[in-house]
C-alpha positions in Angstrom: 109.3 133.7 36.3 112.6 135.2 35.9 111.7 138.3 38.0 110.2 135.7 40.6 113.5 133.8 40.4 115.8 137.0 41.2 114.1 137.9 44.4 114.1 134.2 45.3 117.9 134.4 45.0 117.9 138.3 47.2 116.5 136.4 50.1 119.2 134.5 50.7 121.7 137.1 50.4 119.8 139.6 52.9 119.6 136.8 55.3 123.1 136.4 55.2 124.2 140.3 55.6 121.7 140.2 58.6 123.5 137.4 59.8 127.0 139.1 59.4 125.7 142.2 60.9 124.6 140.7 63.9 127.6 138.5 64.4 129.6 142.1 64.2 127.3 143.6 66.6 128.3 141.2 69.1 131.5 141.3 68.3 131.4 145.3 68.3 129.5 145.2 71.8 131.7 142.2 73.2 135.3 144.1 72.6 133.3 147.4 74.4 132.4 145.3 77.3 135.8 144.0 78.0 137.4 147.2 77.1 134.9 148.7 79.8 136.5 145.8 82.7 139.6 146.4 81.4 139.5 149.9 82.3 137.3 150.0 85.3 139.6 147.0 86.7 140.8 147.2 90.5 144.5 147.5 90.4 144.9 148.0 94.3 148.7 149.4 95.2 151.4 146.5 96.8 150.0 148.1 100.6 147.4 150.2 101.6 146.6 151.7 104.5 142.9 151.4 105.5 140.3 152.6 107.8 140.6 151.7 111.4 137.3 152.8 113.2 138.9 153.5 117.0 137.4 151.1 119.8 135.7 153.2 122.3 137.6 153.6 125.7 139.6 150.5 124.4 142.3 149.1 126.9 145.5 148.3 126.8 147.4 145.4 125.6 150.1 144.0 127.4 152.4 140.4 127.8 150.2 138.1 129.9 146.8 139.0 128.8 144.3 135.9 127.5 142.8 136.6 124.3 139.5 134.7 122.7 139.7 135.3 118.4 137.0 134.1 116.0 137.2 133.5 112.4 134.4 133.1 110.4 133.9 133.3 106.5 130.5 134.6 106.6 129.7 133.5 102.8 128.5 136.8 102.3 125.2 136.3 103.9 124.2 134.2 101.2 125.0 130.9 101.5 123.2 129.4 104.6 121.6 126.4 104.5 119.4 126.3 101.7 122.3 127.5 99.3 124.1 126.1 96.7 126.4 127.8 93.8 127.1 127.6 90.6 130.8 127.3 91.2 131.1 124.4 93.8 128.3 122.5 91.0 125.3 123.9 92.0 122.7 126.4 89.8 122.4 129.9 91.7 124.4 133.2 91.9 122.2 134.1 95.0 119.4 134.0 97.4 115.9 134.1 96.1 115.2 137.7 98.2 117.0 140.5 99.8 115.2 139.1 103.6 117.2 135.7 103.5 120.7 137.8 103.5 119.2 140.3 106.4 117.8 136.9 108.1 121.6 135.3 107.7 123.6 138.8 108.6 121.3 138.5 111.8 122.2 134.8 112.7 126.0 135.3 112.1 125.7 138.8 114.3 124.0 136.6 117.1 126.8 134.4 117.1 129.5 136.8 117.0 127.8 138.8 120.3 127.7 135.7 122.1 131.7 134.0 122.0 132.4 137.0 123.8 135.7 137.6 121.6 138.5 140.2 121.7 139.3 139.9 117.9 136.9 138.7 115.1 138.3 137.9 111.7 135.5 138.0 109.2 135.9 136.9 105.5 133.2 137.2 102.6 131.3 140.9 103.9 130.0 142.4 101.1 129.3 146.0 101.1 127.6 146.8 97.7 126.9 143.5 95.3 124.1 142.5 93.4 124.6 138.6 95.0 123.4 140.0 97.9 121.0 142.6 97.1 123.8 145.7 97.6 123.1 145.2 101.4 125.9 147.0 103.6 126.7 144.3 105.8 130.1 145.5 106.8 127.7 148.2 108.3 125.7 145.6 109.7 128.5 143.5 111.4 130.0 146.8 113.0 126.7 147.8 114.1 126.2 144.6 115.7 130.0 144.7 117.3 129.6 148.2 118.3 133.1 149.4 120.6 135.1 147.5 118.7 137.6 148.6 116.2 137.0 147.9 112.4 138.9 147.6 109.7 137.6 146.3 106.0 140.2 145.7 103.1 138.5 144.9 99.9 139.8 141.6 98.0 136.9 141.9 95.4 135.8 144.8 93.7 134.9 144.2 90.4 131.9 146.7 88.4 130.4 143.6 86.8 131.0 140.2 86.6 129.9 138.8 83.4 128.9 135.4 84.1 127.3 132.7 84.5 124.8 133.4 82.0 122.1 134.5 81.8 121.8 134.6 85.5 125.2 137.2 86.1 126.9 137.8 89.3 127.0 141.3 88.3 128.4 144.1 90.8 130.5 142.8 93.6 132.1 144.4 96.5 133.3 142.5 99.3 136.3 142.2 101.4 138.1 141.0 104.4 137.0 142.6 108.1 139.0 143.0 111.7 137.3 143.7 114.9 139.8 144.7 117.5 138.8 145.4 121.4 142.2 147.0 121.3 143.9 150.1 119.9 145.6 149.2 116.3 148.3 151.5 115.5 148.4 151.0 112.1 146.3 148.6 109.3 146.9 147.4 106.2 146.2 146.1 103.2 148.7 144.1 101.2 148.2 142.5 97.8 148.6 139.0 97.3 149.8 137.4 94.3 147.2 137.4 91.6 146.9 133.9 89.5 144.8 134.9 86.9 145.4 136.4 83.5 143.6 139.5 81.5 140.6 139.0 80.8 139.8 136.8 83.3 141.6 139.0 85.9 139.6 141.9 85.1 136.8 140.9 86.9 138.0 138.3 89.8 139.6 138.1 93.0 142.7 140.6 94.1 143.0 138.4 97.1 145.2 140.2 100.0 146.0 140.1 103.4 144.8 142.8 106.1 147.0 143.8 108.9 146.3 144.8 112.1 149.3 145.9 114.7 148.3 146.4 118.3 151.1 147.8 120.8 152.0 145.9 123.7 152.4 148.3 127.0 155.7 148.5 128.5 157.2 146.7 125.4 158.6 147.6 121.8 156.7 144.9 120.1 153.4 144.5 118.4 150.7 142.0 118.3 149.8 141.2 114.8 146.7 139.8 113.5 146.6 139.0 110.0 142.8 138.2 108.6 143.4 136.3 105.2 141.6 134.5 102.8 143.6 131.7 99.9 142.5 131.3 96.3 139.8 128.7 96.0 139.6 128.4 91.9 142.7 128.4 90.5 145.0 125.6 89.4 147.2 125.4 92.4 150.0 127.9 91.6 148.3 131.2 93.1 147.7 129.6 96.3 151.3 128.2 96.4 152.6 131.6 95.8 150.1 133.5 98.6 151.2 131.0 101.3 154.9 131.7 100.3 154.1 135.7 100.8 152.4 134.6 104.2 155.2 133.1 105.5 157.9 135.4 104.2 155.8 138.1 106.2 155.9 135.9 109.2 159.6 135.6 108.9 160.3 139.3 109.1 157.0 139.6 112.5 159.9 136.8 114.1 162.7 138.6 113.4 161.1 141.7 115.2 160.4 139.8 117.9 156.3 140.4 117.3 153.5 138.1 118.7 151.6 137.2 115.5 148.0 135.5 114.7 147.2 134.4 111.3 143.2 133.9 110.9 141.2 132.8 108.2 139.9 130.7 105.1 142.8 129.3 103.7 141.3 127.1 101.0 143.1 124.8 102.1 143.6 121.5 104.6 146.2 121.8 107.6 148.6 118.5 108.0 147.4 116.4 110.7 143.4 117.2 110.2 140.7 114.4 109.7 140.3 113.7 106.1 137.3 114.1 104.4 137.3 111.7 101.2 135.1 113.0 98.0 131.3 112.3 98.0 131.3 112.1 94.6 133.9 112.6 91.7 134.6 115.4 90.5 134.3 117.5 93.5 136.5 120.5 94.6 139.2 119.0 97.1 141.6 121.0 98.8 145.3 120.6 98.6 147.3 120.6 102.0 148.9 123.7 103.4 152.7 123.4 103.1 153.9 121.9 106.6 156.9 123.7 106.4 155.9 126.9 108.3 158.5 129.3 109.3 160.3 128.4 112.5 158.7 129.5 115.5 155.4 129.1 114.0 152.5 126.3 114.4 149.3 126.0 113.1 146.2 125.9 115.6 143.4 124.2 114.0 140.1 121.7 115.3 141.0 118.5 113.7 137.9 117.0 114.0 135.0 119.2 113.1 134.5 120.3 109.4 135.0 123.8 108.8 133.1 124.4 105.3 130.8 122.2 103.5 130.6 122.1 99.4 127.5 124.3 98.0 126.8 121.6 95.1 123.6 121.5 96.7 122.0 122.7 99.6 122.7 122.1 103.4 119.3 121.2 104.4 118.1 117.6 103.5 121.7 116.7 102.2 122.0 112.9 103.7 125.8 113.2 102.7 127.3 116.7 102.4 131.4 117.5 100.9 133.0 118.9 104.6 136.2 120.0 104.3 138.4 121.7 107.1 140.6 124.8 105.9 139.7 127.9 108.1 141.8 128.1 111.2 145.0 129.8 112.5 149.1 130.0 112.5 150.4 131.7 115.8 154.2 132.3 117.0 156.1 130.8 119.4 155.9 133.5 121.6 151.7 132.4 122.3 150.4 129.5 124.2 147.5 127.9 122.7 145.1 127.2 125.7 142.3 125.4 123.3 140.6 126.0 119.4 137.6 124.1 118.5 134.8 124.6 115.6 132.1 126.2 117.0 129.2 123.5 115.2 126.1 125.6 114.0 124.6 123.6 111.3 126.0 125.5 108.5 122.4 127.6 108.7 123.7 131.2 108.1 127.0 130.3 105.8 128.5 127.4 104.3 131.5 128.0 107.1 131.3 127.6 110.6 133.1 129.6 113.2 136.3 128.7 114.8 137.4 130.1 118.2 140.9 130.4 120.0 141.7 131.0 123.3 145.6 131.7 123.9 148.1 133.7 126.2 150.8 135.7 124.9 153.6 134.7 127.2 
């Protein structure tokens, strides 16, 4: 009996060290994996310059000239119609197969080829992430838009994201792309203010803008189109402190006397626009961009038409969807605004839809 009583008491004991050893191997592989995002972490520089692919035979640019610009968060080719996300209160990371991304790249590549456009600001292209199946589709867009000038600026680059679990988001890659019919001069990256904090930081957004100059014959100046996309997630303060950068660069574009286009998803509503009330509480609502643009600038936005739509569940068979409008554009002074309007496709191929602006620089 006493022999039988000591291993009786063992047991205990043995579960407990196996216990403590696997709560120190999680530990021990925990503080790896966060060393691991922690060193692998994209720390782009203040500017970059990036690649401009060269429009073939491209023509000049000069004061006078009509211009047609799209923007268009593309959701990288993910989020169409039967899409939701675990962020906006839904359940997925990402399509059920690789052919609904190729099917969605193909719908927003139609689209682009038909508005006939002299600048397309695309936000959301991936390039190499597991949440939609490492497909290239900043190959696939330039393919599609072939004798136009590219440029691609990464605003997420992260070697794994570690959540939600289990499903992961894994390995993303995806930035910001510019499709010029002109020549650019020069393009660039520049970092916007990050809100986030280590570790958190390690593996989210390094949101920028990317800058396009395109001479103007028989003039010093510059057309400048700035493709942007705002913080969605945060708290407020980071998207405060990337419109603030915004504007400070289109302070120094007026003092040079520049034409200037802002394009993009700004995560946020424009003063003036149709409101959208919540569907349901607890929805993500957008604040309103600050009305107090530089002088000499104006927003040019459809204040009618929704922009977005909220991926709590998806599109299709949704009797009453979250719409929101927050992708648009700022222009100077120095361009007429001849119309802008939301170009309605059903939200099929993204959870954006395309707006399109037709101006003069005087």
């Amino acid at each position: 009996m006493k022999e039988r009583s000591s291993g009786n008491a063992r047991r205990p004991l043995k579960i407990w060290k196996l216990l403590l050893s696997l709560v120190a191997a999680i530990i021990v592989f925990a503080a790896a994996a966060f060393l691991a995002l922690t060193l692998t972490e994209y720390k782009p520089d203040p500017i970059e310059v990036t690649h401009n692919h060269p429009a073939e035979d491209a023509p000049k640019l000069a004061p006078g000239a009509s211009l047609t610009v799209v923007t268009y968060n593309t959701g990288y080719a993910a989020l169409g119609e039967d899409a939701d996300f675990f962020m906006d209160g839904g359940k997925t990371t990402r399509p059920d197969s690789r052919e609904t991304v190729s099917r969605n790249i193909e719908g927003v590549s139609g689209e682009l080829g038909s508005y006939g456009a002299d600048i397309v600001l695309l936000q959301e292209v991936d390039k190499d992430s597991k949440r939609s199946y490492y497909v290239d589709e900043a190959e696939e867009y330039a393919a599609a838009l072939h004798g136009m000038a590219a440029s691609f600026a990464l605003n997420y680059s992260s070697a794994y994201v570690p959540f939600p679990i289990p499903s992961t988001l894994g390995r993303v890659q995806s930035g910001l792309m510019t499709f010029l019919k002109y020549p650019s001069v020069s393009s660039e990256r520049v970092q916007l203010p990050v809100p986030f904090s280590w570790p958190v930081r390690c593996f989210n957004l390094k949101r920028c803008m990317l800058i396009d100059r395109i001479p103007l014959e028989g003039t010093d100046k510059e057309l400048v189109v700035i493709n942007m996309h705002l913080e969605a997630y945060d708290s407020g303060e980071g998207r405060i402190a990337q419109a603030k950068q915004l504007f400070e660069q289109l302070e120094k574009e007026r003092e040079l006397g520049n034409y200037v286009i802002v394009g993009g998803d700004f995560n946020q509503t424009f003063p003036g626009v149709k409101e959208y009330p919540a569907v349901k509480e607890g929805n993500w609502m957008p604040d309103v961009l600050d009305e107090a643009l530089p002088e000499g600038f104006s927003f040019a936005v459809d204040p009618e038409k929704p922009t977005c739509r909220l991926l709590d569940v998806p599109y299709k068979g949704n009797p009453d969807p979250q719409y929101y409008i927050i992708d648009g554009f700022i222009v100077s002074s120095n361009i007429t605004v001849e119309s802008v309007e939301v170009i309605e496709t059903g939200f099929v191929y993204a959870d954006h839809q395309p707006v399109k602006l037709n101006i003069t620089l005087n």
